[in-house]
VOGU-3710 file (C-alpha; in Angstrom, 3 decimals, decimal comma):
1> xxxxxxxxxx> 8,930/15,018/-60,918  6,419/13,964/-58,538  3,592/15,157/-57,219  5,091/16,855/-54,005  7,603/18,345/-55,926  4,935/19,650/-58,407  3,350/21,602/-55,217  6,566/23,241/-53,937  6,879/24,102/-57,777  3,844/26,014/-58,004
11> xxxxxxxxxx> 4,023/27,970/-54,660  7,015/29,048/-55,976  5,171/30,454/-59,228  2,490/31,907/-56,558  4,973/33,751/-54,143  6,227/35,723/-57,068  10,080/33,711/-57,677  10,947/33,842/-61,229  14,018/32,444/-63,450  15,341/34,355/-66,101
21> xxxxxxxxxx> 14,754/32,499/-69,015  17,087/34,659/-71,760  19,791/33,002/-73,019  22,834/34,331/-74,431  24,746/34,012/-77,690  25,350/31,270/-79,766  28,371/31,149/-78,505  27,686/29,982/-75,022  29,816/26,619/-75,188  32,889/28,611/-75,414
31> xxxxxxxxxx> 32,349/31,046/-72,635  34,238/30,789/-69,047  32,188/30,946/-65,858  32,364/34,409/-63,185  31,426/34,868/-59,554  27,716/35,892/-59,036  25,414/37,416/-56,827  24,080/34,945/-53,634  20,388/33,589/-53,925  19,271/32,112/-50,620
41> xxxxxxxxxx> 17,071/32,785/-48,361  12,959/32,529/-48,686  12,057/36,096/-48,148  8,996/38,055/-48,128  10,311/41,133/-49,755  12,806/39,887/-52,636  14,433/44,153/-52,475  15,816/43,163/-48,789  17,627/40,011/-50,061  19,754/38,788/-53,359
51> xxxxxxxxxx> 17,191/36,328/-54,486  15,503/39,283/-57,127  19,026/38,737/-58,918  18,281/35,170/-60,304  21,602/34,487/-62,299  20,523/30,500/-63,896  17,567/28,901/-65,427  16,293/25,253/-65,035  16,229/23,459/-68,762  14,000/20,989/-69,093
61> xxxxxxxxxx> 14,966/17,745/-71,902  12,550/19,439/-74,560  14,288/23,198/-74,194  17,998/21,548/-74,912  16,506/19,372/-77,509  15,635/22,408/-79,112  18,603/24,488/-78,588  20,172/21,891/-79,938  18,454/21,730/-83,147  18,511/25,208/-84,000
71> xxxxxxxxxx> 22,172/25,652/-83,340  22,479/22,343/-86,006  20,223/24,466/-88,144  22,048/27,345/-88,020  24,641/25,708/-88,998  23,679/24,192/-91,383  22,091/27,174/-92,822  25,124/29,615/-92,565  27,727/26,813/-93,470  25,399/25,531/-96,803
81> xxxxxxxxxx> 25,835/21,798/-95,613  23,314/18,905/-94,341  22,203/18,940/-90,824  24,357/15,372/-90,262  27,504/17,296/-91,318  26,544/20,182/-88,927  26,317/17,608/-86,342  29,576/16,133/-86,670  31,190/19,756/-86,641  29,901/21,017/-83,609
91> xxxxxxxxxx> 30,617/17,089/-81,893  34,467/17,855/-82,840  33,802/21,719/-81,909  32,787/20,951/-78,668  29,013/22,562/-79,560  30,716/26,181/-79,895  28,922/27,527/-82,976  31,230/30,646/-82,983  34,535/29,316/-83,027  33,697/26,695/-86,061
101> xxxxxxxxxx> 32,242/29,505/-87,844  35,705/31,405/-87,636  37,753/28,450/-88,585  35,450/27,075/-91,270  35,786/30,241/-92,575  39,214/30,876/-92,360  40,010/27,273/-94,033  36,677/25,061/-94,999  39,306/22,407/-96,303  41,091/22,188/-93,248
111> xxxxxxxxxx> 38,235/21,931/-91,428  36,996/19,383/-93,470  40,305/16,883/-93,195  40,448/17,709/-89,518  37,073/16,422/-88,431  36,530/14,115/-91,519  33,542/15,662/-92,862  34,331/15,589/-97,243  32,868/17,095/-99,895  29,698/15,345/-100,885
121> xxxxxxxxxx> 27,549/14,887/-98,302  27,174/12,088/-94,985  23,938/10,231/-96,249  24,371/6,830/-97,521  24,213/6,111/-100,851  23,117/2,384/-101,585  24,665/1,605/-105,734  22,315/-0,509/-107,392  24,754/-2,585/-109,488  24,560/-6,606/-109,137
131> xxxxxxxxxx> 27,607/-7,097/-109,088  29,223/-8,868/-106,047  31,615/-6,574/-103,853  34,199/-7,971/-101,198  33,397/-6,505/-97,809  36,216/-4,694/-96,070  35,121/-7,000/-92,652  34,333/-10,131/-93,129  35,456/-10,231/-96,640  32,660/-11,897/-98,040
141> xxxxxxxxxx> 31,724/-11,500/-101,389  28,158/-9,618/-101,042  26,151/-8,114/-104,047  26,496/-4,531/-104,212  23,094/-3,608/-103,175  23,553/-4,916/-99,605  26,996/-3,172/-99,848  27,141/0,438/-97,995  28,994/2,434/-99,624  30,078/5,990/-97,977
151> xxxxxxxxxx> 31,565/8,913/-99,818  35,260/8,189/-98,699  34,762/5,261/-100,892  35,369/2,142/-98,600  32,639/-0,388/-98,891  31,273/-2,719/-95,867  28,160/-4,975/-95,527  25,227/-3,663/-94,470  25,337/-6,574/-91,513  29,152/-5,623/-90,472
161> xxxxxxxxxx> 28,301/-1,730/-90,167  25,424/-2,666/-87,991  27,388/-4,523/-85,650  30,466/-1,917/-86,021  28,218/0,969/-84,609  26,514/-1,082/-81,935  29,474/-2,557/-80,204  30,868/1,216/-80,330  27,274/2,342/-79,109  27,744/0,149/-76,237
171> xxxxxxxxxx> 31,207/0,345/-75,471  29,720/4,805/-74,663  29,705/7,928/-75,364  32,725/7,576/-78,032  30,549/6,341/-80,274  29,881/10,066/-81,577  33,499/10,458/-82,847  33,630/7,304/-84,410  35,588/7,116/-87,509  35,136/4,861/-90,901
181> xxxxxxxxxx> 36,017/1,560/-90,474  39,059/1,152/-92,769  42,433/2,100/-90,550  43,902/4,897/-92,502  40,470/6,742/-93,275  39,216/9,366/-91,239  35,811/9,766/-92,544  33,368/10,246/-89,155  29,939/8,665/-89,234  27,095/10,573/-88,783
191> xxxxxxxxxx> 23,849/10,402/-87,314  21,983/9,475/-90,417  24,194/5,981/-90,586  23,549/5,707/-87,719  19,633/6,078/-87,912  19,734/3,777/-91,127  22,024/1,386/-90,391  21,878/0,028/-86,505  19,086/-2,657/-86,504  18,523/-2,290/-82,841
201> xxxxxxxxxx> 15,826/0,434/-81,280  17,552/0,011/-78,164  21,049/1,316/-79,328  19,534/3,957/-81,704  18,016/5,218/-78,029  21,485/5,043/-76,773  23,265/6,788/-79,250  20,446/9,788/-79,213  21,002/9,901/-75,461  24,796/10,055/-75,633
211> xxxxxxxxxx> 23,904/12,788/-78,370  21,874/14,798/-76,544  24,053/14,911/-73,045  26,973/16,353/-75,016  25,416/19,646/-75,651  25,091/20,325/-71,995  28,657/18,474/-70,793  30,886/20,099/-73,488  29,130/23,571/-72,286  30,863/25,887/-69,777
221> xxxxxxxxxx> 27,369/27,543/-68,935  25,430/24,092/-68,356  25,646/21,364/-66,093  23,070/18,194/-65,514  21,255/18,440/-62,404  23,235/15,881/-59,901  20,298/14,685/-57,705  19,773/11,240/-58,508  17,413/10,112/-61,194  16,921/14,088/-62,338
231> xxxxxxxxxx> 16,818/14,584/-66,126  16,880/18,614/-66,075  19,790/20,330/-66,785  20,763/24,257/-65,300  22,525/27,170/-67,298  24,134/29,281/-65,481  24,954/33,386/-65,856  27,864/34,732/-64,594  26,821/38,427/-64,147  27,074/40,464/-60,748
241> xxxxxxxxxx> 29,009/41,049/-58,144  28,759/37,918/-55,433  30,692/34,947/-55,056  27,477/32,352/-54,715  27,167/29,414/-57,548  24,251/28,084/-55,409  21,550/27,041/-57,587  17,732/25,083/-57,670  16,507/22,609/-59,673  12,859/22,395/-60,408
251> xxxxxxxxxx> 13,207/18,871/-58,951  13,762/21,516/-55,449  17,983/19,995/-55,179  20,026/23,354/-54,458  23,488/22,319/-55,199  26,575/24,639/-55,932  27,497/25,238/-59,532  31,207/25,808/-58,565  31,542/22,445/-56,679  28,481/20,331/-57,342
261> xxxxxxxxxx> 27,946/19,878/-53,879  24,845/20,504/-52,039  24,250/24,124/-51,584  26,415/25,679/-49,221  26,505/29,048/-48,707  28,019/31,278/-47,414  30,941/28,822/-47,064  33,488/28,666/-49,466  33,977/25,257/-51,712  37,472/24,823/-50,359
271> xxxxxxxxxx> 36,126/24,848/-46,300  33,401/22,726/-47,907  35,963/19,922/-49,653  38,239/19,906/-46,484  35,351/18,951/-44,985  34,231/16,431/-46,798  37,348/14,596/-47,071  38,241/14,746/-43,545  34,513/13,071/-42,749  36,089/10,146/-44,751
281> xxxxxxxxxx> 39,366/10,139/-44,134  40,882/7,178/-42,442  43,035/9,814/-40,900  40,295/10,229/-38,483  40,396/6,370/-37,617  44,214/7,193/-36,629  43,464/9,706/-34,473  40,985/7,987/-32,695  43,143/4,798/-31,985  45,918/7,072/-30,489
291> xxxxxxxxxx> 43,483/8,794/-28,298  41,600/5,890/-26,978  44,254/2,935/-27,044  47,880/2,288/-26,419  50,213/-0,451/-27,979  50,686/-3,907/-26,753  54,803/-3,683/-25,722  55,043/-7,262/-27,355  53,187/-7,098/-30,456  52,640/-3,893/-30,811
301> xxxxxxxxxx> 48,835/-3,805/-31,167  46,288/-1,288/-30,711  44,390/-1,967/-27,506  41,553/-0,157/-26,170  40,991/-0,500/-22,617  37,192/-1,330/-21,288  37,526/-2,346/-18,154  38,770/-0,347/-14,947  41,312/-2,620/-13,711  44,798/-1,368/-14,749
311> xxxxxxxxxx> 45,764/-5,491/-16,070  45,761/-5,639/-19,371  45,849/-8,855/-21,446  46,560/-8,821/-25,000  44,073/-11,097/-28,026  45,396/-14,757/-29,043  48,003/-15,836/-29,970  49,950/-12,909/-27,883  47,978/-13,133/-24,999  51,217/-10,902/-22,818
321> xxxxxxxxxx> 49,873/-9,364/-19,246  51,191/-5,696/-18,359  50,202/-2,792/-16,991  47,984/-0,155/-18,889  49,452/2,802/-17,233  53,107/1,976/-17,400  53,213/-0,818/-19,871  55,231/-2,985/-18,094  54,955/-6,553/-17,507  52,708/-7,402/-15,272
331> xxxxxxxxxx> 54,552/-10,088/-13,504  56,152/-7,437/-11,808  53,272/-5,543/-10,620  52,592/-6,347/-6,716  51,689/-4,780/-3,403  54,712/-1,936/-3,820  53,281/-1,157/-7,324  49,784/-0,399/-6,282  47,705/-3,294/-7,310  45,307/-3,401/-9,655
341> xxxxxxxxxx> 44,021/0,291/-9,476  47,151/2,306/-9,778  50,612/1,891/-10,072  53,418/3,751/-8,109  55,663/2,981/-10,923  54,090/4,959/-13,504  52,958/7,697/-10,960  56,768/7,957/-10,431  57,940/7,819/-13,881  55,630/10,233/-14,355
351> xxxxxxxxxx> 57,137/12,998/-11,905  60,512/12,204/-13,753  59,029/13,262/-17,071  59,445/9,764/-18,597  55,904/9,456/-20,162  55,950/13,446/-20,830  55,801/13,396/-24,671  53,710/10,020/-25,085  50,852/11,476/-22,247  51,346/14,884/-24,958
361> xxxxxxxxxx> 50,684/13,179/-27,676  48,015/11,027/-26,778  46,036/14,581/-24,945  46,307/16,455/-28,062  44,879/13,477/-30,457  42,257/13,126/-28,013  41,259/16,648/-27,837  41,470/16,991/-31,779  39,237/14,104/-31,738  36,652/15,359/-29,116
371> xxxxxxxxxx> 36,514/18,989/-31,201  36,094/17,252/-34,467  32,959/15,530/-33,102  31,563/18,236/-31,626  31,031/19,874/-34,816  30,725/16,520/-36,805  27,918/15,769/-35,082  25,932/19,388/-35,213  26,927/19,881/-38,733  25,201/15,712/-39,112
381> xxxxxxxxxx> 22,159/16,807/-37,152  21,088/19,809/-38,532  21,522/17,772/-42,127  19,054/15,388/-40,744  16,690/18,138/-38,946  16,420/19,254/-42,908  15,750/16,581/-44,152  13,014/15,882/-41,796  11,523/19,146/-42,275  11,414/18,773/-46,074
391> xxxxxxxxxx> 9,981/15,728/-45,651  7,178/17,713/-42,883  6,878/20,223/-45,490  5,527/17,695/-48,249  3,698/15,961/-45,895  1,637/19,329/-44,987  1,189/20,474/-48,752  0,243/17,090/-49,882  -2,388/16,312/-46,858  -2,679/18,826/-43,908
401> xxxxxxxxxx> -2,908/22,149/-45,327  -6,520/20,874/-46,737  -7,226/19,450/-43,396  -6,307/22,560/-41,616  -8,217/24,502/-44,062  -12,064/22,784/-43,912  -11,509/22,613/-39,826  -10,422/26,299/-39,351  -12,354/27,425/-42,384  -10,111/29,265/-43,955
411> xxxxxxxxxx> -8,890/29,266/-47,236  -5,362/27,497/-48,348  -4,390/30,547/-49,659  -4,161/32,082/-46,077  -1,878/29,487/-44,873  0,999/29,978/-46,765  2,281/31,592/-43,469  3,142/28,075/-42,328  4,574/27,186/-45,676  6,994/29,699/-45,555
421> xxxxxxxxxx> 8,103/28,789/-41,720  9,017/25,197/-43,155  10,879/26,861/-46,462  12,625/29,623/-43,930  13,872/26,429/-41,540  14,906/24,379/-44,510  17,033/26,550/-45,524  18,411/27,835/-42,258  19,136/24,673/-41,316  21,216/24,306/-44,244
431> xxxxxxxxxx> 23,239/27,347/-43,563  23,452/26,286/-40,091  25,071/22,663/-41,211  27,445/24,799/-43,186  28,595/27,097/-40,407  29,681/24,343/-38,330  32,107/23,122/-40,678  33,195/26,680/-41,221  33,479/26,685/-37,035  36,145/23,878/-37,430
441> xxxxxxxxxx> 38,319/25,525/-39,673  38,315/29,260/-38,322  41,709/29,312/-36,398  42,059/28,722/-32,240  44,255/31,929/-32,173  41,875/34,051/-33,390  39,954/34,446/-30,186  37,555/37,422/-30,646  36,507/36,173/-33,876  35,988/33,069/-32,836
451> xxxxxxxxxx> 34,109/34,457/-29,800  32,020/37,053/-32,246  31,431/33,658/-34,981  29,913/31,570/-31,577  27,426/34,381/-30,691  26,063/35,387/-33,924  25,685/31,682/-34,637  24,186/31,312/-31,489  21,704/33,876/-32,170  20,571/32,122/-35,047
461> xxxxxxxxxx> 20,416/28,820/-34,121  17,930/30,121/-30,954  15,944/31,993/-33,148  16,002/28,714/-35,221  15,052/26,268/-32,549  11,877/28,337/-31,325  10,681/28,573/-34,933  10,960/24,997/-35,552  9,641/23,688/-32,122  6,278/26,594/-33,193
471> xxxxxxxxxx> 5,481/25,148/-36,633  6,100/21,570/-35,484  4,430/21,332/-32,329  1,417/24,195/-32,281  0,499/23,621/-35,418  -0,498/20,207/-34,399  -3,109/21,582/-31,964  -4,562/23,129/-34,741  -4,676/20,424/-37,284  -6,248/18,019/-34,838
481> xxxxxxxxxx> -8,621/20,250/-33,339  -12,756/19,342/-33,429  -13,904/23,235/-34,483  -12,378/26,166/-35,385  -10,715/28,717/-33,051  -9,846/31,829/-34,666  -9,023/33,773/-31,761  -5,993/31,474/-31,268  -5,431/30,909/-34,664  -4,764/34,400/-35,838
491> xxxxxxxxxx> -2,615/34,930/-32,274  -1,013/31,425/-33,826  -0,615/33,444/-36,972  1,405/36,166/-35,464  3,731/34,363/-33,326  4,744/31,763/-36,587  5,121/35,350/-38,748  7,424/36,985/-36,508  9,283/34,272/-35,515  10,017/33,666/-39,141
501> xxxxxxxxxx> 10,986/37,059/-39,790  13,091/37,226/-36,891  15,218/34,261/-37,480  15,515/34,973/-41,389  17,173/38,438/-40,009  19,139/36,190/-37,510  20,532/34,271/-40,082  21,308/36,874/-42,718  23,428/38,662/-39,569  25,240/34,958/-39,889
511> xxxxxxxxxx> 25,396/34,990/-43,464  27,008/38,069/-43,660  29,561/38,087/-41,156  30,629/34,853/-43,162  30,509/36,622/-45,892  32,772/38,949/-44,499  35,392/37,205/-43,122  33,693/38,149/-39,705  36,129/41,523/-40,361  32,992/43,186/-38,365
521> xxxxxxxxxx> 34,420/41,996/-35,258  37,892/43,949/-35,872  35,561/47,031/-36,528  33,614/46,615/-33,322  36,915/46,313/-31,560  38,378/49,689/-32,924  35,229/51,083/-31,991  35,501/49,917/-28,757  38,884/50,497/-28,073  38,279/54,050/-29,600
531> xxxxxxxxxx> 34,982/54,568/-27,172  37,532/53,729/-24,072  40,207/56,052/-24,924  37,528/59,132/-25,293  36,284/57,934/-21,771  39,683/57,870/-20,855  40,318/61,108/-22,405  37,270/62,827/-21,205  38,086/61,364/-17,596  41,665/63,196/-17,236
541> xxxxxxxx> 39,455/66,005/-18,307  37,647/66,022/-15,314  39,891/65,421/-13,395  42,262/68,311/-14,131  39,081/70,402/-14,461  38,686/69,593/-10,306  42,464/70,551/-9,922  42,010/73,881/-11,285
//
């Protein structure tokens, strides 16, 4: 992790975030996932927000090397065998420690022919008699002592087992089920043959790599890290009550458990895959080439039309003239037709219903197209608005918030302020990217929750916007200024701390009527439709009071 990363880490320590670090039972491998609570936003007081309820923890490569040795050790211990048998178990057992301990128990033979593990021990015995041996291989005659034997009883040069292993090694991770080399044996080779017998460093490296990743992607509870070059690894716990899998890496990618996507909340992984499959469908290259072109009538072509005159000439070799508006030829396009600008015919046609369904067709691609941009390209903005501000964010941690501190003299302790403006918009604007592609799916016919979805959104995305434009710009003045100013500083202060707090409460408003289903808007409606009928009720009231 580098050095920026290392900062963000350590303000996290400072502002009081903490993972739980207890793990569960040895069991762990054989567990299923649940729903949990939803960790978001950056908040001052954890109590107002579900961030207290940290449900995963962030494993570094040393923590699951040691898991993984103590549940080979226990093991080990508990079954009375060697640590390379243990191994081999828990590689057929899929690393569940409690459901080989019921079986072994329940039938240590059949446990023992099933995975190939035989009485005797996996190390390798090397007989010291001189007498030449034919290698099950190459089926050269080799002295016994370069002859490894193993306790199935099949003997193979030392040479052929290296080159067995290695080619499996490199051909991937199926190296660590590998059986004996004779056909009908089902012996598996453990990691001491492996360790003894492959010459190469380089494969032995492989092999403990391929070794170590299967702890954590035969576990239910643990998944690598997906960000690119990331070697940590997150365990998750499915306890509480929410329906978030949206988790941090200490490498600062949020992606969601469920989906291994980038962090999405409070939008569901289903809205979220829609999405993302419709951003690369060539479904949307369809419906663009309905909406902006129409078919040559002799080749049948897609043309799009860049010009305003109404003649159209098709590409080599058809090169056929007609008419963009009525597709006719245009050899018979004169005067009476309207010329080059508009054409009579097609106005006329036209009244007689004749391009009725085509003129449908074409309107309601086009306006399918021109709503799927709209949020396309405010869900694609506010992606890069976060990116930018992460990248504004190390940029101030790393360099200007020491700047900033000699010139205002104050210490960087007091200007965490403006840290947590940059963490509040980088996450905001990753809610806000999400909401968009909620917007596209939340059905036209709903109209007053699409109407109550706009404003509350809208809310938050203002609040949003002055926050951003606050840190970005005002800061500057501050950072670049010749001596300190702490009248305007500390009024700085204040306006960057409430705006924060106001658009975090902005945007947990969002986040919950997502949450919700935006049902809050049905609520508001029975209220108001139950406020107008006691208004109506209390005005016949009056009214028959005046009577009497």
């Amino acid at each position: 992790m580098d050095s920026d990363d290392d900062m963000l880490e350590a303000y996290d320590v400072e502002s009081g975030e903490e993972y739980d670090t207890s793990s569960d039972s040895d069991d762990e491998h054989g567990q299923s996932e649940n729903e949990s609570d939803y960790d978001g936003y950056v908040a001052e007081d954890d109590s107002s927000t579900h961030r207290s309820q940290v449900n995963y923890v962030v494993l570094k490569e040393e923590d699951i090397r040691k898991r993984q040795e103590d549940d080979i050790k226990q093991v080990s211990t508990v079954l009375s065998i060697t640590n390379a048998e243990a191994s081999v178990l828990l590689l057929h057992y899929r690393w569940n420690v409690s459901k080989l301990n019921d079986e072994w128990f329940a039938d240590e033979d059949k446990v023992r022919r099933t995975v190939g593990v035989l009485e005797g021990g996996g190390s390798v015995v090397v007989a010291k008699n001189p007498r030449k041996v034919k290698c099950g291989i190459c089926f050269d005659k080799i002295r016994r002592v370069k002859i490894v034997p193993v306790v199935c009883g099949h003997t193979f040069c030392s040479t052929c087992w290296n080159g067995y292993i290695s080619t499996a090694i490199n051909d991937g991770s199926g190296c660590l089920m590998r059986k004996c080399p004779e056909p009908s044996c089902h012996v598996a080779i453990g990691r001491d043959m492996v360790e003894k017998l492959v010459v190469s460093e380089e494969d032995k490296e492989k092999y403990d790599r391929y070794f170590l990743r299967s702890y954590i992607e035969e576990s239910r509870k643990m998944k690598w890290c997906p960000a690119p070059g990331c070697e940590h690894a997150i365990e998750f716990s499915a306890t509480g009550t929410g329906i978030s899998y949206d988790v941090s890496c200490s490498c600062s990618h949020r992606f969601c458990w469920n989906c291994n996507e980038d962090a999405h909340s409070p939008v569901g992984c289903d809205t979220v895959s829609q999405w993302i499959l419709k951003n690369s469908a060539e479904a949307e290259n369809t419906t663009w080439i309905l909406a902006n072109s129409k078919a040559c009538p002799k080749c049948k072509r897609p043309i799009e039309k860049n010009h305003g005159c109404m003649h159209m000439t098709c590409g080599p070799p058809c090169r056929h003239e007609f008419c963009w508006l009525c597709l006719g030829s245009w050899k018979e396009h004169n005067e009476r037709t309207g010329g080059h600008y508009s054409c009579n015919k097609y106005e006329k046609d036209k009244i007689e219903g004749l391009y009725d369904e085509a003129e449908k067709k074409r309107q309601m691609a086009k306006s399918s197209l021109e709503r799927y941009t709209h949020y396309y390209e405010r869900w694609a903005s506010n992606e890069k608005s976060r990116q930018k501000a992460f990248g504004d964010l190390q940029m101030f941690l790393s360099e200007k918030i020491t700047k900033l501190s000699v010139i205002q003299c104050i210490p960087e302790t007091q200007l965490t302020f403006i840290t947590d403006a940059w963490l509040q918009i980088i996450e905001c604007r990753r809610v806000l990217k999400w909401t968009y592609a909620y917007g596209y799916y939340l059905p036209e016919s709903e109209h007053e929750k699409q109407c109550f979805f706009e404003y509350v959104q809208g809310e938050a995305e203002s609040g949003l916007e002055r926050l951003h434009k606050c840190v970005e710009t005002e800061s500057e003045v501050f950072q670049n200024a010749e001596e300190p100013s702490e009248q305007h500083f500390n009024a700085f202060r204040e306006k960057l701390t409430t705006l924060t707090s106001v658009t975090k409460t902005h945007f947990e408003t969002l986040v919950k009527a997502l949450e919700n289903g935006l049902s809050d808007v049905e609520s508001q409606a029975a209220c108001s439709k139950e406020t107008v009928s006691k208004k109506r009720r209390w005005s016949k009231v009056k009214e028959l009071t005046l009577l009497f």
